[in-house]
C-alpha positions as CSV (number, residue, x, y, z in Angstrom):
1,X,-31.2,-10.8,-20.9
2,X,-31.6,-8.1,-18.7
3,X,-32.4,-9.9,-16.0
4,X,-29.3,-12.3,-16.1
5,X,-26.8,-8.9,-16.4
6,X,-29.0,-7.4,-12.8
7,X,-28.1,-11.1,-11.5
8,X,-24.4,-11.5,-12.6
9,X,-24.0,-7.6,-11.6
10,X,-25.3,-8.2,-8.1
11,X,-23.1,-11.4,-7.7
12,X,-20.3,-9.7,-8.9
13,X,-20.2,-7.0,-6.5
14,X,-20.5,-9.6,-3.7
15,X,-17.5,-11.5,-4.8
16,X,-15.2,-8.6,-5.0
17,X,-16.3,-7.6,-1.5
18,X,-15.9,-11.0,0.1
19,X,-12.4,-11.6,-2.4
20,X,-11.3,-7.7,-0.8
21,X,-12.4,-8.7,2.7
22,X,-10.3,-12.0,2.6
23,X,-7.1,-10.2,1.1
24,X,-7.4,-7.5,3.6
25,X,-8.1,-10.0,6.4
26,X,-6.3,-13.1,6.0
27,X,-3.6,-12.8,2.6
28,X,-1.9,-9.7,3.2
29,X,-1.6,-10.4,7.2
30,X,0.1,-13.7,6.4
31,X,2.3,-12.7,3.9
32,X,3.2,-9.9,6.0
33,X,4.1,-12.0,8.8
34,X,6.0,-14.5,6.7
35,X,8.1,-11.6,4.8
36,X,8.5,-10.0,8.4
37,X,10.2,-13.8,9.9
38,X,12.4,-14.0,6.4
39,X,13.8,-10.2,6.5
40,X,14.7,-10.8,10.5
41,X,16.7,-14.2,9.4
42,X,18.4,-12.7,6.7
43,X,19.6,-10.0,8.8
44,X,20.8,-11.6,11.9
45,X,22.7,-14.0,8.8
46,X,24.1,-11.0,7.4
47,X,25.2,-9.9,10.6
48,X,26.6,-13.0,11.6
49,X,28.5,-13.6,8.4
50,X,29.8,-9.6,8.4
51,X,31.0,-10.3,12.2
52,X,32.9,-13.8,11.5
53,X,34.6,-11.7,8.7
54,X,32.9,-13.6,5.5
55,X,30.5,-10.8,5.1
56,X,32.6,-8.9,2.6
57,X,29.7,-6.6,1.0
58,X,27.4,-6.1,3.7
59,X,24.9,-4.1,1.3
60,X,24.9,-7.1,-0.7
61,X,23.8,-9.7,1.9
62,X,21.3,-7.3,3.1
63,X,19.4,-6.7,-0.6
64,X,17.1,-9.1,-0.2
65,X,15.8,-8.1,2.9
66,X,15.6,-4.3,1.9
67,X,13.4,-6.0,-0.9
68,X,11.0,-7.7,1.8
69,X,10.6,-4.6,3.6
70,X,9.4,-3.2,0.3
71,X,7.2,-5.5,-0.1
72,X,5.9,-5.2,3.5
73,X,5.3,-1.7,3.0
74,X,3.5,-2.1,-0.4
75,X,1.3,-4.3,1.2
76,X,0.5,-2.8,4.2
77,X,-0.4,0.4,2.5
78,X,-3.1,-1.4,0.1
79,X,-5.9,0.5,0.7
80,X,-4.4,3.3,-0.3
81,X,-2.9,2.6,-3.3
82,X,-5.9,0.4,-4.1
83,X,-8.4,3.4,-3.7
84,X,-6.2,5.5,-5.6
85,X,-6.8,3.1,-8.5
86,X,-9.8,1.7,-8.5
87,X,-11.3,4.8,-7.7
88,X,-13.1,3.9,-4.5
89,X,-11.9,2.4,-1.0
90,X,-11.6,-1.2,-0.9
């Protein structure tokens, strides 16, 4: 048995790299780009709508854009938050 735990071990380690390595260089840069194209359009229709005069709450319109920056900023900052938890840099 001990040689099938040395086996699964070594695999294991080599799909968390390859699984970190494609999240760091593929996931996070395309959800990043997709948040960053969603936040810019719900902006300019924010400020289209609060400039035609329909845009009564302006904080309101602009919520869910405030919540894709967030997001932008969690994931751009994943390796620091993920070292911090796992305990080692990713």
């Amino acid at each position: 048995m001990s040689n099938a735990d040395s086996f699964f071990g070594a695999m294991k380690g080599t799909v968390v790299t390859w699984l970190n390595s494609g999240l760091d260089n593929f996931i996070i840069p395309v959800a990043v780009l997709i948040l960053a194209i969603i936040t810019v359009v719900l902006i300019v229709k924010a400020a289209a709508d609060h400039h035609r005069g329909q845009g009564d709450d302006l904080v309101e319109r602009l919520k869910p854009a405030i919540i894709c920056i967030i997001i932008i900023a969690i994931l751009l900052t994943k390796n620091a938050w993920w070292g911090f938890l796992v305990g080692a840099s990713a």
